[in-house]
MARMI-19811 format. One line per 4 residues: their letters; for each residue y, z, x of N, C-alpha, C, O. Coordinates in Angstrom, 1 decimal. Atoms other than C-alpha are relative to their C-alpha. Example, Ala and Ser with C-alpha at 12.3 -4.5 7.8 and 13.67 -1.06 7.14 Angstrom:
BEGIN
as = -1.2/0.0/0.9/-4.5/7.8/12.3/1.2/0.0/0.9/1.2/0.7/1.9 | -1.1/0.0/-0.9/-1.1/7.1/13.7/1.1/0.8/-0.8/2.2/0.9/-0.3
This chain:
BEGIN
xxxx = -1.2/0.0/0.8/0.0/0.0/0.0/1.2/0.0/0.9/1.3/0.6/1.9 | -1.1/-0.2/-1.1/3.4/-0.6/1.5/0.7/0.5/-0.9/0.8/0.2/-2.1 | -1.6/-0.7/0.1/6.5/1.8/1.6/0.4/-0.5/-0.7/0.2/-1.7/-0.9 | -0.9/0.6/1.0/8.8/1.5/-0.9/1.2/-0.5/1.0/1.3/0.2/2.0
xxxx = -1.1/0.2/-0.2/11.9/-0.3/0.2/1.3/0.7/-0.2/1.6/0.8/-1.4 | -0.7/-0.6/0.1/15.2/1.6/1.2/1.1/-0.5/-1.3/1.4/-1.6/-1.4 | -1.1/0.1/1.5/17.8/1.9/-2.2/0.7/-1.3/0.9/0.4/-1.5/2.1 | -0.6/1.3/-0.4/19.9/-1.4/-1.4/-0.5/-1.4/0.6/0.1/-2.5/0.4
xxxx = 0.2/1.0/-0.3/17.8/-3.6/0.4/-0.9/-0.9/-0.5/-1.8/-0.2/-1.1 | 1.0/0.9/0.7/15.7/-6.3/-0.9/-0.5/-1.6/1.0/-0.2/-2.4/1.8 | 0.7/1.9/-0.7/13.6/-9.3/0.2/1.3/-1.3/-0.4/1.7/-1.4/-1.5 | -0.6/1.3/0.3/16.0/-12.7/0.3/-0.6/-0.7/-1.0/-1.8/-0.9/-1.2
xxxx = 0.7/0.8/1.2/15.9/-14.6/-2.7/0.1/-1.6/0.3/0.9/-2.2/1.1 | -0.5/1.1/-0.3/15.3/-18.0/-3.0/1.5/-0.5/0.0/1.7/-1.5/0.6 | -1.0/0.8/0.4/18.9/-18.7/-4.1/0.6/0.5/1.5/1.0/-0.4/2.2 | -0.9/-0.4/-1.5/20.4/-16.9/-0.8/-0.9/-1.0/1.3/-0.4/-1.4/2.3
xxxx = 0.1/1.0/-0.9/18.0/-19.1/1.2/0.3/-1.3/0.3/0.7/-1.9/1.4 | -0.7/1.7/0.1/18.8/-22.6/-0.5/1.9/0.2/0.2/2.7/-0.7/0.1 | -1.5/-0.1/-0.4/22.4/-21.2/0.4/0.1/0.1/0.9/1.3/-0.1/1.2 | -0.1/-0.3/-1.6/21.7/-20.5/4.0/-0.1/-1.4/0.5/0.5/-1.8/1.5
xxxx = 0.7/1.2/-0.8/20.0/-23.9/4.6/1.1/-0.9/-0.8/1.5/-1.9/0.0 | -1.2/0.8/0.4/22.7/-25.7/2.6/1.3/0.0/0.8/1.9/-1.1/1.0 | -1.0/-0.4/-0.9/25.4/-24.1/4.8/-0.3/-0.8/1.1/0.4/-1.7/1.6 | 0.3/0.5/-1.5/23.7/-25.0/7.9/-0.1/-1.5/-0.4/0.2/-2.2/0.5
xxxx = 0.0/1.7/0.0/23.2/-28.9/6.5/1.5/-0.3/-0.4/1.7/-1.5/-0.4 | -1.1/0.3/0.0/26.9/-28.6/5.9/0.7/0.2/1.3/1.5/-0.6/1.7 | -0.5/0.1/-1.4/27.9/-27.5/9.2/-0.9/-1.2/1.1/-0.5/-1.5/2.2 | 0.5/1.2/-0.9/25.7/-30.2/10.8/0.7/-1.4/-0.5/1.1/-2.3/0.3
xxxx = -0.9/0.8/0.4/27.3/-32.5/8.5/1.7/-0.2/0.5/2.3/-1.3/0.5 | -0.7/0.2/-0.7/30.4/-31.5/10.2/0.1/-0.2/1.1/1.1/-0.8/1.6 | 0.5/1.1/-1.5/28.9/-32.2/13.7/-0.2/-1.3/0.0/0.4/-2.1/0.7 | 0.4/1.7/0.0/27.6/-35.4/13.0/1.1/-1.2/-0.6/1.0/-2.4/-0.3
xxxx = -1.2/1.0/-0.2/30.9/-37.0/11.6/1.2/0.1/0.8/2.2/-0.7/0.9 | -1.3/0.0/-1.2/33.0/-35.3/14.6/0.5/-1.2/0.5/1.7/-1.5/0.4 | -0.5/1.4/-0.4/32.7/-38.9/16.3/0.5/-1.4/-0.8/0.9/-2.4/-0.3 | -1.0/1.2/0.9/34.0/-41.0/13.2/1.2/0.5/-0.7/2.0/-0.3/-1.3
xxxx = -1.4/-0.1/0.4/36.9/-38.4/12.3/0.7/0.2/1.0/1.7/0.9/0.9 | -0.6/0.0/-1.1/37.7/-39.0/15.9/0.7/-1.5/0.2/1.8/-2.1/0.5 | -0.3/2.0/0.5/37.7/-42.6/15.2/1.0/-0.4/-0.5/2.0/-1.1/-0.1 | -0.9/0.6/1.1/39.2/-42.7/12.2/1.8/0.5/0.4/2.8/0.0/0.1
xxxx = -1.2/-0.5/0.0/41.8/-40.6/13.4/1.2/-1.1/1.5/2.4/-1.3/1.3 | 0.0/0.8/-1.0/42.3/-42.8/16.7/0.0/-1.3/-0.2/0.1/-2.0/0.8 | 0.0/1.2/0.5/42.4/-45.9/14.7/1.6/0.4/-0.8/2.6/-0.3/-0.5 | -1.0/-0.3/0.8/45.0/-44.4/12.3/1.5/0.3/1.2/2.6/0.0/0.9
xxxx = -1.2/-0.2/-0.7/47.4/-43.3/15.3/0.4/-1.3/0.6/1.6/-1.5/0.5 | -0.3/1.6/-0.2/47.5/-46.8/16.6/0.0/-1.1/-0.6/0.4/-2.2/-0.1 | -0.1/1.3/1.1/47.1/-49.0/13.6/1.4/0.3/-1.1/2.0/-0.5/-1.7 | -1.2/-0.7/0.9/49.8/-46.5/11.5/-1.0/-0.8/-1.5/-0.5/-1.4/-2.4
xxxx = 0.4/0.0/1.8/46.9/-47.0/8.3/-1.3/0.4/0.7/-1.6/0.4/1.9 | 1.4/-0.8/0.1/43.4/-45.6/7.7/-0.9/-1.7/0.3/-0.5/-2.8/-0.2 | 0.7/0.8/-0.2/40.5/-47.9/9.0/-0.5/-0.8/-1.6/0.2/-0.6/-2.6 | 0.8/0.8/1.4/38.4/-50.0/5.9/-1.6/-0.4/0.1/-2.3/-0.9/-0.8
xxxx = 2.0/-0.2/-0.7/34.7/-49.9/7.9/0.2/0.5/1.3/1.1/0.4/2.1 | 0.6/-0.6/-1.3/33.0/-48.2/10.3/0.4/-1.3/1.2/1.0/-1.2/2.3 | -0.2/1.2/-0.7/33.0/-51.9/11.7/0.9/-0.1/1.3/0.8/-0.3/2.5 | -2.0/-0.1/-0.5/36.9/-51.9/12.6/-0.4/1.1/1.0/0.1/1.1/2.1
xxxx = -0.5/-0.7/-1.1/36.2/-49.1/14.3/-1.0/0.4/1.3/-1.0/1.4/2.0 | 1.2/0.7/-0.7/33.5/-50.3/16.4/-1.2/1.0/0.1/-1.6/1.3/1.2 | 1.2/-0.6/0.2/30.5/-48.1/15.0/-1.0/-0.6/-0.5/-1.1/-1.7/-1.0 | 1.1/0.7/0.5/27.3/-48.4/14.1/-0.5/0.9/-0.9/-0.7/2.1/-0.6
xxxx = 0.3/-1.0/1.4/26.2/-47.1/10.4/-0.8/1.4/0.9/-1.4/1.5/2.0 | 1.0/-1.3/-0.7/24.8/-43.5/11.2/-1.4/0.2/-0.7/-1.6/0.1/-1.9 | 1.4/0.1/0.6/21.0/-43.2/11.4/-0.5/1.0/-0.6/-1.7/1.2/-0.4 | 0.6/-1.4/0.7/20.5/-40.0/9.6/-0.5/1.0/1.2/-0.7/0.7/2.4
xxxx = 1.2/-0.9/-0.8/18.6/-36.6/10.8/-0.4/0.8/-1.1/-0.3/0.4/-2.2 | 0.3/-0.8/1.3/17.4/-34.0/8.8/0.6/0.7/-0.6/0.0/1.4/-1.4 | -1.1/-0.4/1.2/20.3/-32.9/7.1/0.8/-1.1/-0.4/1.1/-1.4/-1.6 | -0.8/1.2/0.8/22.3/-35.8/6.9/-0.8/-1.6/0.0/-1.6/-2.1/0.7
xxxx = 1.1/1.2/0.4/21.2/-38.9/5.2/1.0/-0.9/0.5/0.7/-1.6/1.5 | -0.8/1.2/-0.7/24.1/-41.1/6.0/1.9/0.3/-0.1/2.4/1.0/-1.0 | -1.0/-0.2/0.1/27.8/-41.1/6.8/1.2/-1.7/-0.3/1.4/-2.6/0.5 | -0.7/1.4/0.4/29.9/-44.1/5.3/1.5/0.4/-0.1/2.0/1.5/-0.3
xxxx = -1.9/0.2/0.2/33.9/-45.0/5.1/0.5/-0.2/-1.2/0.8/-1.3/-1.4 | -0.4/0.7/1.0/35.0/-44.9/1.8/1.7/-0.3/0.3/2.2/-0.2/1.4 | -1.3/0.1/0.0/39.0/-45.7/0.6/0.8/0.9/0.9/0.4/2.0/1.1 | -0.9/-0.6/-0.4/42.0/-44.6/2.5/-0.5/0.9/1.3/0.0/2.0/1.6
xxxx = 0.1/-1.0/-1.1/40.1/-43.3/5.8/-1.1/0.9/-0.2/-1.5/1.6/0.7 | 0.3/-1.3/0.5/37.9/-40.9/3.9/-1.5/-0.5/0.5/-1.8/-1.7/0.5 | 0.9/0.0/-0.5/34.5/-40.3/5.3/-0.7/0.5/-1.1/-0.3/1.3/-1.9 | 0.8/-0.3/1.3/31.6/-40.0/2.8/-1.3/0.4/0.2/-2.1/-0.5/0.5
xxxx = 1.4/-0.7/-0.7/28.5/-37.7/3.7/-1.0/0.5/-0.9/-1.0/1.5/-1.6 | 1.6/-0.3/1.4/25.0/-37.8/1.7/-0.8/0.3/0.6/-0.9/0.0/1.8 | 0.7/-1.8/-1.1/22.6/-35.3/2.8/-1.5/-0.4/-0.7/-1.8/-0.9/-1.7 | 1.3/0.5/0.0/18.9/-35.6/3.3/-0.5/1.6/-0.5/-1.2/1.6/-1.5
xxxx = 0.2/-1.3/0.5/18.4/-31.9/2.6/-0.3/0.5/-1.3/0.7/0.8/-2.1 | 0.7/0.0/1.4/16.4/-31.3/-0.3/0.9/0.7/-0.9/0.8/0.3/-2.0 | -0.9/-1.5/0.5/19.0/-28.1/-1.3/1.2/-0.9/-0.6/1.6/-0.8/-1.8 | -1.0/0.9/0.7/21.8/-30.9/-1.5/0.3/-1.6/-0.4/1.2/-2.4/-0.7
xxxx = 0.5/2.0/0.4/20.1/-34.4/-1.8/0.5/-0.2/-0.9/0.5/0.8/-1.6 | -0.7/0.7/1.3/22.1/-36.4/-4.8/1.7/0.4/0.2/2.5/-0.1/-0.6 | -1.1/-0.7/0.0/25.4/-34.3/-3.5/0.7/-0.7/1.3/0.0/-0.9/2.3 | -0.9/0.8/-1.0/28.5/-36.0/-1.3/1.2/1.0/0.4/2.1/1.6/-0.2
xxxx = -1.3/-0.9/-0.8/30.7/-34.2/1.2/1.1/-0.9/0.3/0.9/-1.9/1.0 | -1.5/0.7/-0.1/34.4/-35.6/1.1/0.3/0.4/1.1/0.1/1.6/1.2 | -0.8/-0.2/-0.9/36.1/-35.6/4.5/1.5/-1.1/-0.1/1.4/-2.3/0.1 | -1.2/1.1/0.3/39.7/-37.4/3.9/1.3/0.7/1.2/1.9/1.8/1.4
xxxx = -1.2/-0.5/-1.1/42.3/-37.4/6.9/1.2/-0.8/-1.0/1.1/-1.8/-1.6 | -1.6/0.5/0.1/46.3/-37.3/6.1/0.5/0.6/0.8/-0.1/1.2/1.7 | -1.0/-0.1/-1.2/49.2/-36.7/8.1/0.9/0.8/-1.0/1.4/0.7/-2.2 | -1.3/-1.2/0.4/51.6/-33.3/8.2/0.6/-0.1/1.4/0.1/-0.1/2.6
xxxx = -0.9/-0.6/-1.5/54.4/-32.9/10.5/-0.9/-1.0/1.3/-1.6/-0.6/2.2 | 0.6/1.4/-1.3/53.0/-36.3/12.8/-1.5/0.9/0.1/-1.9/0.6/1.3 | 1.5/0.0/-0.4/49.6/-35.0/12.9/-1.1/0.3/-1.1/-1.0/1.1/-2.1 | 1.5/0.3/0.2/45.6/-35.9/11.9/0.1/1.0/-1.0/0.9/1.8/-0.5
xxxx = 0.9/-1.5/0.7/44.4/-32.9/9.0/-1.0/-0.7/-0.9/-0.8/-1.6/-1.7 | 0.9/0.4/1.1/41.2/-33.2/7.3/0.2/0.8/-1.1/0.3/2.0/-1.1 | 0.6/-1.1/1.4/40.7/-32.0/3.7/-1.7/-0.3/-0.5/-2.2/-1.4/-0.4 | 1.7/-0.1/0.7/37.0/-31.4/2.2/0.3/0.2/-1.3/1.2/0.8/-1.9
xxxx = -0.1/0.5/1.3/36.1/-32.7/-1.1/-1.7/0.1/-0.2/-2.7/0.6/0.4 | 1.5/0.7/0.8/33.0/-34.0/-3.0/-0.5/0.8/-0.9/0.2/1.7/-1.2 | 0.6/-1.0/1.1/30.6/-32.2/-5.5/-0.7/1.0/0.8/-1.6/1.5/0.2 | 0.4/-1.3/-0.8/29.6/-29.5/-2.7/0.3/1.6/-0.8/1.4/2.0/-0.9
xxxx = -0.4/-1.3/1.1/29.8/-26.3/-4.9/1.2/0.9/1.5/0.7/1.4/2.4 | -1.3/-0.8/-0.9/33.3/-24.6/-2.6/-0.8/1.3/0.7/-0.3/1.6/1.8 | 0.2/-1.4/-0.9/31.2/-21.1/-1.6/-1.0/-0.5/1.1/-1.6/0.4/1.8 | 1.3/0.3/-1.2/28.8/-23.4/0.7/0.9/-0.9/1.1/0.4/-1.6/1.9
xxxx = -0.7/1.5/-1.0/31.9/-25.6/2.6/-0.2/1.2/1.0/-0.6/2.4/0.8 | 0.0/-0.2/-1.0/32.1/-24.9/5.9/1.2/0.6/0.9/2.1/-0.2/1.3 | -1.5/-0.6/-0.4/34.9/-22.2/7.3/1.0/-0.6/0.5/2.0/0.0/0.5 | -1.2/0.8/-0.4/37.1/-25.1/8.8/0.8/-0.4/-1.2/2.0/-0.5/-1.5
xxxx = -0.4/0.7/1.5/37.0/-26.4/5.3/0.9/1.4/-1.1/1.9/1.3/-1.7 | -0.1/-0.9/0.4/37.4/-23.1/3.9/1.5/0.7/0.2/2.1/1.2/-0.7 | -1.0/-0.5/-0.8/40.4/-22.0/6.2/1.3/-0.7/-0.4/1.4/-1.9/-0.1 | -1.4/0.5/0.2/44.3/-22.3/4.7/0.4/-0.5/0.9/0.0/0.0/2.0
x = -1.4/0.6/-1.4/47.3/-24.5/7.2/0.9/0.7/-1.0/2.1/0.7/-0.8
């Protein structure tokens, strides 16, 4: 027979796991488009407008891993990230650069539920 468990603590539920592994496929999600909102932003300071493909900005589509299924360019610069991760397969992370005071800022978007973005995303300017 096992010990009772101390007042407060409890076994992880699934919902706090599929939130732990969602987090971590959102923070890899923001590793793995570091080099196209480096792009985009590097295209945008020398063209003075937001790229219109990966193409333009001499990449090559991203081949997935196990959290991210693919990273695409939508309108106006905006980076578009759909996730291999069972937790948030069917679900798209918005990255959209604009310009304050002459410089690059991303904002985060898409149908990501807000308590799983990723503290960059999370963090007021």
């Amino acid at each position: 027979m096992r010990p009772p468990r101390p007042r407060g603590l409890r076994e992880p539920g699934r919902r706090s796991v599929r939130d732990y592994t969602s987090r971590a496929a959102l923070n890899t999600a923001m590793a793995d488009s570091a080099p196209h909102r480096t792009a985009v932003e590097q295209f945008g300071a020398s063209h003075q407008r937001w790229p219109d493909s990966l193409t333009q900005l001499g990449m090559a589509p991203f081949a997935g891993d196990a959290s991210v299924a693919g990273i695409t360019l939508g309108g106006d610069g905006a980076l578009l990230v759909s996730f291999a991760n069972p937790a948030l397969r069917g679900h798209l992370f918005k990255l959209t650069p604009y310009v304050r005071n002459g410089a690059i800022h991303w904002s985060c978007g898409g149908d990501v539920p807000e308590k799983l973005l990723p503290p960059a995303c999370r963090a007021t300017e």
